[in-house]
C-alpha positions in Angstrom: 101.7 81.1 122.1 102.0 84.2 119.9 99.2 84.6 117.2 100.5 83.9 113.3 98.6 84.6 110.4 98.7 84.1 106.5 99.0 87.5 104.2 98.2 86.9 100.7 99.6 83.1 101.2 102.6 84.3 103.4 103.0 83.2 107.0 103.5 86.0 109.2 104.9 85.4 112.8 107.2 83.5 113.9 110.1 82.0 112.2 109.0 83.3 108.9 110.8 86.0 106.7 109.6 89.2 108.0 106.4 90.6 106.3 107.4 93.9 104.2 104.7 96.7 104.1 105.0 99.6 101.6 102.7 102.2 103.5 101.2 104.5 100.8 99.4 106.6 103.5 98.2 109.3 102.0 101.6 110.0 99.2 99.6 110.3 96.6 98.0 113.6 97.5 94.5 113.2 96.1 96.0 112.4 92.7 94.3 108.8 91.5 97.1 108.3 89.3 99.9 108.9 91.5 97.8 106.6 94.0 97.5 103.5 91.3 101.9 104.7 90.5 102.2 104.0 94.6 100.8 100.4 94.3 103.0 99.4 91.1 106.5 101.4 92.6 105.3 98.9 95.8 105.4 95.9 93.7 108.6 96.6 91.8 110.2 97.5 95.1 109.6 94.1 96.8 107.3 94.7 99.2 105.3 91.9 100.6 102.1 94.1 100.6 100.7 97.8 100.2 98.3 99.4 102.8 96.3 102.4 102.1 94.5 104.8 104.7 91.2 104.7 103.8 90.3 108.3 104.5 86.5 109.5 105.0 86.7 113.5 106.0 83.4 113.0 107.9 84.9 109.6 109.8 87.9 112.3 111.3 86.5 115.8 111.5 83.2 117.7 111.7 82.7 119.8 108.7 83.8 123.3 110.7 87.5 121.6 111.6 89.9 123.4 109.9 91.9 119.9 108.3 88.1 119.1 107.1 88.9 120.9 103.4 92.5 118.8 103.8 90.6 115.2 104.1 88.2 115.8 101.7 90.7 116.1 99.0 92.2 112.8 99.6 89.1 111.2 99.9 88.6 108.8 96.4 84.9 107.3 95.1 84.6 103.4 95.9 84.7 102.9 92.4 88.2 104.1 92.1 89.1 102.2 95.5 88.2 98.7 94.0 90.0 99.7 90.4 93.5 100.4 93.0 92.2 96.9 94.4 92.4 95.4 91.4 95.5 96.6 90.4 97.1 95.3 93.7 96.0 92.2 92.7 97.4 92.0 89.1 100.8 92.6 90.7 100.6 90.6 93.4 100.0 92.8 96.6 97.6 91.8 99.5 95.9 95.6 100.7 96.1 96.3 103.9 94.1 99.5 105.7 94.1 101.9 107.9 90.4 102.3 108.7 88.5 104.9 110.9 84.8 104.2 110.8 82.1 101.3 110.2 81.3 102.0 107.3 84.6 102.2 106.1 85.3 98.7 107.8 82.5 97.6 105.4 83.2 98.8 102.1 87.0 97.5 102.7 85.7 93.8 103.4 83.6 94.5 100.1 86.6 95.2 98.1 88.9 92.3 99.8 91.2 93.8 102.1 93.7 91.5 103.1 94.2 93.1 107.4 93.0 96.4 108.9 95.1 98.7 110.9 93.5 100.1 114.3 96.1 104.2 113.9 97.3 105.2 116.9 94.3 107.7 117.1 92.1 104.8 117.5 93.7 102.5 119.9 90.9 103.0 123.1 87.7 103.5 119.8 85.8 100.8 121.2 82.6 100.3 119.0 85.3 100.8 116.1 87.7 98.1 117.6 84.8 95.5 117.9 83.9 96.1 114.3 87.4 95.7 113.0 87.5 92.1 115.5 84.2 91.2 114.2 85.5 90.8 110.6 88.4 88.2 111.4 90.6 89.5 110.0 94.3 90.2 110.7 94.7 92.9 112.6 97.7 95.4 113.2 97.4 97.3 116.4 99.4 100.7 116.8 101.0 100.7 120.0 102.5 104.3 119.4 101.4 106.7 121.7 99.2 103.7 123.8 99.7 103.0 127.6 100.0 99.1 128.3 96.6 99.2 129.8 94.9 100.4 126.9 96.9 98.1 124.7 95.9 95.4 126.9 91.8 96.3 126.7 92.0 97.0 123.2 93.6 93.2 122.8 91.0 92.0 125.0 88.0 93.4 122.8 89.6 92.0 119.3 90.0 88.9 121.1 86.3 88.8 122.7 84.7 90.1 119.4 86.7 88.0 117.1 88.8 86.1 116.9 91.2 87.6 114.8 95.0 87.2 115.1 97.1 90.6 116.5 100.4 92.3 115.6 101.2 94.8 117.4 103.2 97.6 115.8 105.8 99.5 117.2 106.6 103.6 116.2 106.7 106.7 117.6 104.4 109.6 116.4 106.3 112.0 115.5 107.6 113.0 112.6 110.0 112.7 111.3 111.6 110.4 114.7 114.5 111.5 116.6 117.0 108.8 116.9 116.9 108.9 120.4 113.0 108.3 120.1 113.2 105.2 118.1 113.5 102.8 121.0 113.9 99.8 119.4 114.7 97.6 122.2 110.4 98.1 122.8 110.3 95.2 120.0 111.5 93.1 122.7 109.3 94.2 125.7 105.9 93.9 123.6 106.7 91.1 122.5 107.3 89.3 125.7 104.9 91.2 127.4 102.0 90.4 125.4 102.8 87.3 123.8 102.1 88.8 120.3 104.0 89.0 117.0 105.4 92.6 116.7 106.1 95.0 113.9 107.9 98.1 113.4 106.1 101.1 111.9 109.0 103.8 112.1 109.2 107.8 110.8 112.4 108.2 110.7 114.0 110.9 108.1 113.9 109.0 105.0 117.0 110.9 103.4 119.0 109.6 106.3 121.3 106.2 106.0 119.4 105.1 109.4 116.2 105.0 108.0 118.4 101.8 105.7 119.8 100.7 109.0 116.9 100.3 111.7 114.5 97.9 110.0 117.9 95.7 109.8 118.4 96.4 113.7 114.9 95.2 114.4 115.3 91.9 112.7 117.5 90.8 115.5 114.9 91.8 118.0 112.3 89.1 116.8 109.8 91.4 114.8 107.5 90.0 112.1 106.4 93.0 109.9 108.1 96.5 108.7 106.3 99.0 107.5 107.4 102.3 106.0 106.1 104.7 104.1 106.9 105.2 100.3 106.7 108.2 97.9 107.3 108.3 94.4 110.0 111.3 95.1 110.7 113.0 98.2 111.8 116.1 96.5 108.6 117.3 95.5 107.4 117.1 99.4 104.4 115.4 99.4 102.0 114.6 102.4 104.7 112.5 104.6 107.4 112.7 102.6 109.8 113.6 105.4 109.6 109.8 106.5 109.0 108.0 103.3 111.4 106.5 100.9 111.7 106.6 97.3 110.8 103.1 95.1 114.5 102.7 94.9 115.3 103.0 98.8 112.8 101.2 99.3 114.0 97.9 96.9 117.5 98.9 98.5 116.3 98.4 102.3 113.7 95.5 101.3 117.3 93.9 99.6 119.3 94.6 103.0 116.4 93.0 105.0 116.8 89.7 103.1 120.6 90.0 103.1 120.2 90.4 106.7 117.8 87.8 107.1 120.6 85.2 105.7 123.1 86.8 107.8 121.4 85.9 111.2 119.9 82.4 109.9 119.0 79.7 112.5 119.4 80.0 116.5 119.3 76.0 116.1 122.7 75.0 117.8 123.1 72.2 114.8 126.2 71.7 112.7 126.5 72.4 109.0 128.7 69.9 106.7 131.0 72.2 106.3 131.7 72.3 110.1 131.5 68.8 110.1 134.6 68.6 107.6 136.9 71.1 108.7 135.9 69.5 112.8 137.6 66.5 111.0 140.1 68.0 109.8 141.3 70.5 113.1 140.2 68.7 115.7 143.3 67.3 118.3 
């Protein structure tokens, strides 16, 4: 049977309304204000939690790398992390985390993180993976850019090390996606494959009408979670703006999820009353 888990008191699996994630990334540019603006625009928009990356410059690069000045900026003090914590909290937002070292595995159980995220960068990091399993936590694994085998060992070391319950996310790395790179019939085949709730983490251009329409494509293809990246205004061309939405896309596509949610409703082959009255009424 395919994990489920509970989010900030919200089944995840399943069954159950999918689990909307605003991904803040790294949007607000090393600005702490922009960063707490990220967390509220979340709330307002309907998401069903925020994740953060929970950058450390010395966790990524060595000091010579020339992205090492880049990192360093975005880095915040852990004082400032647990004030965005708090602030999650007063609206209601479970914080989820990308996370790319022990320590920073340690500090984010400190604060109260709700799941951690194994990136795409990290998915065959084994002394990192059995620190994230070792927690318990939920745990969202990046199949993007992963071969099957090394998905399979790195479910095999949360499981050993944990437990902790698995959803595997779905997106290609590249950004922004071509259309033709989106492969979202891949929901279906991890899914089945490794018995494992799935999610979709997609970069598609967020100024295009099908960055609206794929998270609604997915939900007929049995994933749990969406996650997409939000800014508070593409124009100004922030650090991943070319795949993030703006807080009013985002309410807009969190609005068509539900709407499409109701639309698909049950696969139970049962008979509604007002089937039952118009069968009385037709029927020969």
């Amino acid at each position: 049977m395919a994990d489920t888990l509970v989010i900030g008191g919200k089944a995840v699996g399943a069954g159950q309304p999918v689990f909307v994630v605003a991904e803040t990334a790294n949007a607000h540019n090393g600005d702490f204000g922009q960063a707490k603006a990220l967390v509220r625009a979340a709330a307002d928009a309907g998401a069903d939690a925020v994740k953060i990356q929970f950058i450390r410059a010395d966790a990524l690069v060595v000091k010579g790398h020339p992205r090492y000045a880049h990192f360093k900026k975005l880095e915040f003090y852990d004082e400032q992390w647990a004030e965005l914590f708090r602030l999650a909290q007063s609206v209601g937002l479970p914080v989820l985390a990308d996370v790319f070292d022990a320590a920073g595995v340690e500090t984010l159980v400190r604060l109260g993180v709700a799941g951690l995220k194994l990136h795409a960068s990290d998915t065959c990091h084994a002394a990192l993976i059995r620190r994230v399993a070792e927690t318990q936590l939920p745990v969202f694994l990046s199949a993007g850019g992963a071969f099957p085998d090394e998905l399979e060992c790195a479910i095999e070391q949360l499981r050993m090390n944990g437990p902790c319950p698995i959803v595997l996310m779905h997106g290609y790395q590249a950004y922004p996606t071509d259309d033709s790179d989106l492969h979202l019939r891949r929901l279906v085949t991890l899914k089945e494959h490794f018995n494992l709730p799935v999610g979709l983490q997609d970069h598609l251009d967020g100024a295009s009408p099908k960055a609206m329409l794929a998270p609604q494509l997915a939900l007929g293809l049995g994933l749990s979670v969406i996650e997409k990246h939000l800014t508070l205004d593409r124009a100004a061309k922030g650090i991943d703006y070319y795949s993030s939405l703006n807080p009013d896309e985002f309410h807009h596509m969190v609005r068509g999820i539900r709407e499409a949610e109701t639309l698909l409703g049950s696969p139970r082959l049962a008979m509604s009353e007002q089937e039952r009255t118009y069968r009385q009424h037709v029927r020969k």
